[in-house]
N, C-alpha and C positions, 0 to 999 in steps of 0.2 A: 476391654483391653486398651482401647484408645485413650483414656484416662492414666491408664499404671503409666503407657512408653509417655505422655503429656507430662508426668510426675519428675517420672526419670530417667526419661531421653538423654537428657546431658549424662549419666552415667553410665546408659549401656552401650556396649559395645554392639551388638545385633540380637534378633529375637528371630526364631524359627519354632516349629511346631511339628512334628511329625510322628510314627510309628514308631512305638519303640517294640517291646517284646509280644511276640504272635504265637501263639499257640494253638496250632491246625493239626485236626485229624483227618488220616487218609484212608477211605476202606472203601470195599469192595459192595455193592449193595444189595446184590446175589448170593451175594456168601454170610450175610449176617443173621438170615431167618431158616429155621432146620428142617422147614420144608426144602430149600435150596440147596442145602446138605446132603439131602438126598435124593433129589435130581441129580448133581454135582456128582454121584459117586455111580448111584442105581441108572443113570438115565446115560447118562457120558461115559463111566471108566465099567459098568457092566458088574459093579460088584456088588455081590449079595450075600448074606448078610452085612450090613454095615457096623462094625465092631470100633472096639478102643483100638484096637491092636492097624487096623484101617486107617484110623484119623493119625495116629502114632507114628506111621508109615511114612506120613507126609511130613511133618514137626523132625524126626530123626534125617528126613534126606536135607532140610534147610541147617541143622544142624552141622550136618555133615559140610556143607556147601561153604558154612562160615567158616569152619576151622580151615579148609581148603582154599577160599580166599584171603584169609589174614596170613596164612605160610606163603601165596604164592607174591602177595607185595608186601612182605617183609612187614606188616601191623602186629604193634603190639597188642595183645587182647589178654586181660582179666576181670575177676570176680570183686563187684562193687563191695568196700569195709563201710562197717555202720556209721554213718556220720560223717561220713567223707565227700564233700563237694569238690570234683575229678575237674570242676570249669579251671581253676588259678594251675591245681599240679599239671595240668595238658599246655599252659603257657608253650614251655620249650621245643615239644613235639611241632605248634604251631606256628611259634616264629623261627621253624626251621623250614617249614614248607614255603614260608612267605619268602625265605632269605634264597629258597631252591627253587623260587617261580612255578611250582607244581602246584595241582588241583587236585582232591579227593580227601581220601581215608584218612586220618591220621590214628587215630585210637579207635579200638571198640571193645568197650564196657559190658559185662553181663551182668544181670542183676536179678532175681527171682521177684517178684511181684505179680497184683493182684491181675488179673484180665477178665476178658470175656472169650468164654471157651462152651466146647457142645459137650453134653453128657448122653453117652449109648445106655440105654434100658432094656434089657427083657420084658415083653409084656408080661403081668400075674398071670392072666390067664391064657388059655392057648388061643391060637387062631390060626384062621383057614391056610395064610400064607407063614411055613413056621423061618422063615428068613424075617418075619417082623420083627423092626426093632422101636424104639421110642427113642425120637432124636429131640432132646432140651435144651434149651439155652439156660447156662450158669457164668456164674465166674469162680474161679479158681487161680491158684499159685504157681505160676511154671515162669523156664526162661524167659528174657526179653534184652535184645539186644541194642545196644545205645552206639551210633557210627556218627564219632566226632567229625566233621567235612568242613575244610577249608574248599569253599563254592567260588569261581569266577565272577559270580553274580550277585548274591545274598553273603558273599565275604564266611565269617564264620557262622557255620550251623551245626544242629542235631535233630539226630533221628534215633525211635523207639520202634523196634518192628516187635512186634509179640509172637513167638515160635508156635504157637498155635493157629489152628481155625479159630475168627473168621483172619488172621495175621491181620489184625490191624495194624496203623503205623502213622506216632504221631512224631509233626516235625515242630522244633524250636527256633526260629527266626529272630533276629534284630533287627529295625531298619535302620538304627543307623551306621550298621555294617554295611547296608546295601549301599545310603549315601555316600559315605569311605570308598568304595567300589566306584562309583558315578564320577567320583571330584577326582578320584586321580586317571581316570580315563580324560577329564577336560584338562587334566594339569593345570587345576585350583587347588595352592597350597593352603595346608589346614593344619592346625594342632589339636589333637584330638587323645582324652583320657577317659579309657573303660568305655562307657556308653553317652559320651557327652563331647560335645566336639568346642574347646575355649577360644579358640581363634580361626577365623576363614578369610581368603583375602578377598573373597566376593560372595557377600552375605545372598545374593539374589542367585548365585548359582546353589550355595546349597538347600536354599529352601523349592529351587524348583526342580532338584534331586529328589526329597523329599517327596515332594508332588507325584515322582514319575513311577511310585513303588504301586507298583497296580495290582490286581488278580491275575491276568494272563502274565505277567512276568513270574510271579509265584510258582502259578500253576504248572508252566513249563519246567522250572527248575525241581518242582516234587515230583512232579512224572518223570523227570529224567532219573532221581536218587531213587523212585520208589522201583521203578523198573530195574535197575541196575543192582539194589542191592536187597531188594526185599525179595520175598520167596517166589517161583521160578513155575509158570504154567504155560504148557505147551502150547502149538498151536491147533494143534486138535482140540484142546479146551477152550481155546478163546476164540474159534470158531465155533461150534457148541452153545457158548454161554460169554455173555458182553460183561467182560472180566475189569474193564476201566474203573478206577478207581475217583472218587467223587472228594471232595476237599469241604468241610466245616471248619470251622471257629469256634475254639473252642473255650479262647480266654484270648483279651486284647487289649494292648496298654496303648494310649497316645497320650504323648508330654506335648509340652508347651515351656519353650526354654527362654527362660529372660539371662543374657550372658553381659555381667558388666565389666567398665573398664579397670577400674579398682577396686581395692579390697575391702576396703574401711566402709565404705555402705552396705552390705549386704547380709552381714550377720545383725546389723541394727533393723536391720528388715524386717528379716525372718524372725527375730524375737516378739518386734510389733505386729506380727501377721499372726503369730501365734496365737500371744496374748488375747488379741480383738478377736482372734478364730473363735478361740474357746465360749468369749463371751458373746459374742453376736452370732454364730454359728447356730440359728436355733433350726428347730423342726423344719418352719416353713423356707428359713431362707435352702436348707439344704436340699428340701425337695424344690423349689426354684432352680437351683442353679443345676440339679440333675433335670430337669425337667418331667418330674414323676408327679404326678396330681396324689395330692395329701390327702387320706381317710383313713378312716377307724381298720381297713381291711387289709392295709399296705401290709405286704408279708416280708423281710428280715427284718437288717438290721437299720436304724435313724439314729444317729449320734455321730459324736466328734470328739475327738482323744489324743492326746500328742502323745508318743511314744516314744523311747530310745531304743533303737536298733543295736545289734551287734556291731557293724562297721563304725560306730560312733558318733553319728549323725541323729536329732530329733526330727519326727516326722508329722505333721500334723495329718490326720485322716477323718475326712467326712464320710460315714458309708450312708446307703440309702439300699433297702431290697439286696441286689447281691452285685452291686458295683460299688468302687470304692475312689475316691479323689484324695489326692495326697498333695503333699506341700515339704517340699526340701529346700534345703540347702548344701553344695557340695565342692569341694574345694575351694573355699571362699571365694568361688568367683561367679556360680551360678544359680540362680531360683528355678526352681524345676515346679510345676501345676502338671500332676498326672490324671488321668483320666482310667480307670481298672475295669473291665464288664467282666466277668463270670458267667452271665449269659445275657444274650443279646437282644432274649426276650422283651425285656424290662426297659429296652426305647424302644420298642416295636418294632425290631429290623429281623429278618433271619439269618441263620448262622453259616451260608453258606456262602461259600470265597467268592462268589459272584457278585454277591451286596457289599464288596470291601469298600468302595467309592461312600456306600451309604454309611457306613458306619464313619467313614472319616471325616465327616459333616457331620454328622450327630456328635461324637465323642469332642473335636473339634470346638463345638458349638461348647458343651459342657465346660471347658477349661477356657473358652472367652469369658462364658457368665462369670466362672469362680475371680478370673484374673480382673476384671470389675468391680469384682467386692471385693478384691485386696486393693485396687486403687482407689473405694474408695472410704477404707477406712484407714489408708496411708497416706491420706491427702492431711497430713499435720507434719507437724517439725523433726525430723530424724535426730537421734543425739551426736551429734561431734566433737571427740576428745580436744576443742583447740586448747583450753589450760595442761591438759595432762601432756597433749603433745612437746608445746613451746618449753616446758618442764623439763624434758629429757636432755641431758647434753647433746653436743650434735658435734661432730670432724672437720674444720678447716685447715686445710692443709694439713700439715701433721702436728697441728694443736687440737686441743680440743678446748672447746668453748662450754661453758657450762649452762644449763637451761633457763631459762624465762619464770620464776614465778611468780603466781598471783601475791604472793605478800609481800615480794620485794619494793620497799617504798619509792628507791631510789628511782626504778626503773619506771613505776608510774608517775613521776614528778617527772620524768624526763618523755614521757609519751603524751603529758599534758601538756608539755609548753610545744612539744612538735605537734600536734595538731592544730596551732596555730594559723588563719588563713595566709599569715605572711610565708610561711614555710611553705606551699604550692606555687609562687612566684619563682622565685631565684632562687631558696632554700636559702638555708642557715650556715655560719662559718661555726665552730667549737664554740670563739670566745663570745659569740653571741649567746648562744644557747648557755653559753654557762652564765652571763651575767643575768638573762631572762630567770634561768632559775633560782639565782639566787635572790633576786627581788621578787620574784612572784611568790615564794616561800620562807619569807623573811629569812636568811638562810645565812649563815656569816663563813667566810673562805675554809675555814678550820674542818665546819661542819661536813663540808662536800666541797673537797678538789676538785679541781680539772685533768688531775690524773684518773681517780675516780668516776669523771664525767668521760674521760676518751674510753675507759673501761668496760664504761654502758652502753656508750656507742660502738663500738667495737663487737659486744655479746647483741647488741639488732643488728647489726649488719650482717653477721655471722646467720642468724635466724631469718634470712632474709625480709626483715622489717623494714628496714631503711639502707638507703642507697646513695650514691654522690651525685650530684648534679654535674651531668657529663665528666671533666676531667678539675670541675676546679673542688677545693673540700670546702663545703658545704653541703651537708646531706639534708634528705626530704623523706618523707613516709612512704614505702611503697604502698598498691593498694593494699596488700595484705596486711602492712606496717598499718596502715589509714583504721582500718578493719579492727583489727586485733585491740590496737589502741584504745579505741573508741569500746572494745569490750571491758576490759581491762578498768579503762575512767571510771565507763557508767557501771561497772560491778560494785566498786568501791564505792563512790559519788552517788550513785542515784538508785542503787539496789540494795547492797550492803548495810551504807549505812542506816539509812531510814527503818528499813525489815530488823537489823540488828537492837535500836533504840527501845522499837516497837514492843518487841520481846520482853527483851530483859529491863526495860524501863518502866514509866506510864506510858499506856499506851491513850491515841485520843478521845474524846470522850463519843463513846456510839450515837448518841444523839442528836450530836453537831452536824448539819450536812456539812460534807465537803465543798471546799470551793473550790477544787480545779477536778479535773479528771485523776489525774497524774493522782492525787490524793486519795481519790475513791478507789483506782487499783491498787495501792499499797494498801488498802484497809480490808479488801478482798483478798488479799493475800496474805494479809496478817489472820483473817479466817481461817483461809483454807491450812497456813502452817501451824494454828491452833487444834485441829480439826485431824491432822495426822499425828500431830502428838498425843491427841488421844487415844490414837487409833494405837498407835504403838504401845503404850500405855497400858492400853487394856491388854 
């Protein structure tokens, strides 16, 4: 990484790195094996047989419990349509809490899906105790309720509780909601869109926001929702049986954000990132940069694929096994290096909230390597519109001025004689530069006025190319004037023409060594534009 910011430090505005989307499941670890089933019901609630109608008991009073807390704080609650992502339509419900300074509920979503649920059997044959039942674990189709939460702590979240045994209940986390939450408790202003924060006024507070999203911060925050609004067991049961609910990992994103100052480099980035991704991205480099040791036995997926998404952004994606690194660009203002696990297996960590620290060093670790191999196959020349820019007219005052082009002759006759070293002294009066031009180009009054000549001066001035020396008139090249010029000559003069001749003329004879260098690159060049026109060609 210390390469990319070396690259393009002068364009970024600051880089941070942190959590983005967490997906944690919370259950109970007594309640998930169907021996536990029936202790839980035969051992503690004294019931026997243990029936559908038993477990249904339980599922219908949480039932019950929801529609009675969505009527008693006024939540709206419906049945999820097919294809519907409820995150953009819940907007308004959300910046209503935020604008009413409350915490909690705002929506709760029902939606039928798949779970893990217990199955009652008859044994086939009889047996001595006839209250026996067979208690399996399956999954099956039933409710599952979604409680959209604007959190004091973690900002906006979600939770899935499953209306069945064992109710598991998974939560949806961002941390960069969490940091949003942090920065305005220190009153560091920020400008911040969707999941991406474009401006902070203290790059060092939000990355040690970032820092401060821990497990025991989490943890607190799902045992306070899971208690609160997940299903309801007494105390005579949780003195009985150690009903605490345990927290894994179940999917985990960390980005890595490069946020620049402008906009004009960054989509020239991401195209060059792309490009080189696809080509050099091979096998070994990608199991490098995940740090997964390459053989014949490695089990998913190994490639790399750029994609176009729905929101209409390309996405470049390395998978390896069942993680995945990605490569965006988004609002023309930022490069995003994601980092995806599926499972946590696959760097050797475990999945439990307890190991957060370690995965944020590993995953961490992952989008330095990648952000290394973007810099350094970006350590070459970025393309910069300056012809097409100087081209466009541009607003002085309430004139407008017309644009800069490269075939205008006048204007490089007139950028040739201001790059004169006497022009960095004192600079030029008009009728100087205009007699310079007219003997440097054999040139006769007729051909090129000095109305003419104020006119050219006039359209660089405008373009900020050239400037007055203090208050007297005579003007001089600004650097950019100095710059641009000098591009402008040597396109024409010393790129142009030569490669032009070469082409469409004789060109020189291949045999002859060149005498200067200068010579040997325009004949490497006369190659290689040989060399794509064949390529076109074909």
């Amino acid at each position: 990484m210390e390469l990319f910011t070396k690259l393009f430090g002068s364009l970024l505005a600051f880089v941070y790195h942190c959590f983005d989307r967490i997906v944690i499941l919370g259950y109970v670890p007594l309640l998930i094996r169907p021996e536990n089933i029936v202790h839980f019901f035969q051992n503690v609630h004294k019931v026997s047989p243990i029936t559908k109608e038993v477990l249904r008991k339980r599922t219908d009073e949480y039932h019950a419990w929801v529609e009675a807390y969505a009527k008693k704080n006024n939540i709206a609650m419906e049945w999820a349509g097919k294809d519907v992502r409820k995150k953009d339509d819940l907007q308004p419900e959300l910046q209503q809490m935020k604008r009413q300074n409350r915490f909690g509920v705002y929506f709760i979503l029902k939606s039928m899906e798949i779970g893990p649920s217990f199955r009652i059997t008859a044994p086939k044959f009889p047996t001595k105790d006839p209250n026996y039942r067979i208690v399996g674990s399956q999954r099956s189709r039933y409710t599952h309720y979604y409680f959209y939460i604007w959190d004091e702590v973690l900002g906006p979240m979600s939770m899935c509780v499953g209306s069945f045994f064992p109710f598991s209940i998974t939560f949806w986390i961002n941390g960069h909601h969490f940091i949003e939450r942090e920065l305005l408790r220190e009153g560091v202003t920020f400008r911040k869109d969707d999941n991406a924060f474009l401006s902070v006024s203290d790059p060092v507070a939000l990355q040690a926001a970032a820092d401060r999203l821990s497990a025991d911060i989490i943890r607190k925050r799902l045992n306070h929702w899971g208690l609160a609004l997940g299903p309801k067991f007494s105390q005579k049961e949780r003195s009985a049986m150690n009903l605490n609910r345990l927290h894994s990992i179940q999917q985990v994103e960390y980005c890595r954000n490069f946020v620049f100052k402008r906009h004009f480099p960054i989509h020239q980035l991401y195209e060059r990132s792309c490009d080189i991704g696809l080509m050099r991205l091979t096998a070994d480099k990608v199991s490098n940069v995940f740090g997964f040791r390459l053989h014949k036995r490695l089990r998913g997926k190994l490639h790399t694929v750029l994609e176009k998404i729905d929101h209409g952004h390309h996405v470049l994606r390395a998978c390896a096994k069942n993680a995945v690194l990605r490569m965006y660009e988004k609002f023309s203002t930022f490069l995003r290096i994601e980092a995806l696990s599926n499972n946590l297996k696959d760097f050797g960590l475990k999945k439990s909230l307890d190991h957060l620290d370690a995965v944020r060093q590993k995953l961490s670790a992952v989008t330095d390597r990648f952000a290394a191999f973007e810099g350094e196959a970006l350590n070459v020349h970025v393309d910069y519109p300056l012809f097409q820019q100087l081209a466009l007219p541009i607003n002085s005052g309430k004139a407008r001025v017309p644009g800069i082009k490269i075939q205008d002759t006048r204007i490089i006759r007139l950028m040739e004689v201001l790059l004169h070293a006497g022009t960095k002294i004192t600079g030029w009066r008009t009728a100087d530069i205009y007699q310079a031009i007219l003997q440097a180009f054999d040139l006769k009054a007729d051909d090129y006025t000095l109305t003419q000549l104020r006119y050219d001066i006039r359209k660089m001035k405008a373009h900020g190319l050239l400037q007055r020396d203090g208050k007297r008139y005579a003007y001089r090249l600004t650097e950019k004037g100095n710059k641009a010029a000098l591009m402008f000559v040597l396109f024409h003069k010393r790129v142009c023409g030569p490669l032009a001749n070469s082409l469409f003329n004789k060109p020189p004879q291949p045999d002859l060594k060149p005498a200067t260098r200068i010579e040997t690159a325009y004949r490497k060049a006369d190659r290689s534009i040989e060399h794509i026109v064949e390529l076109l060609a074909a």
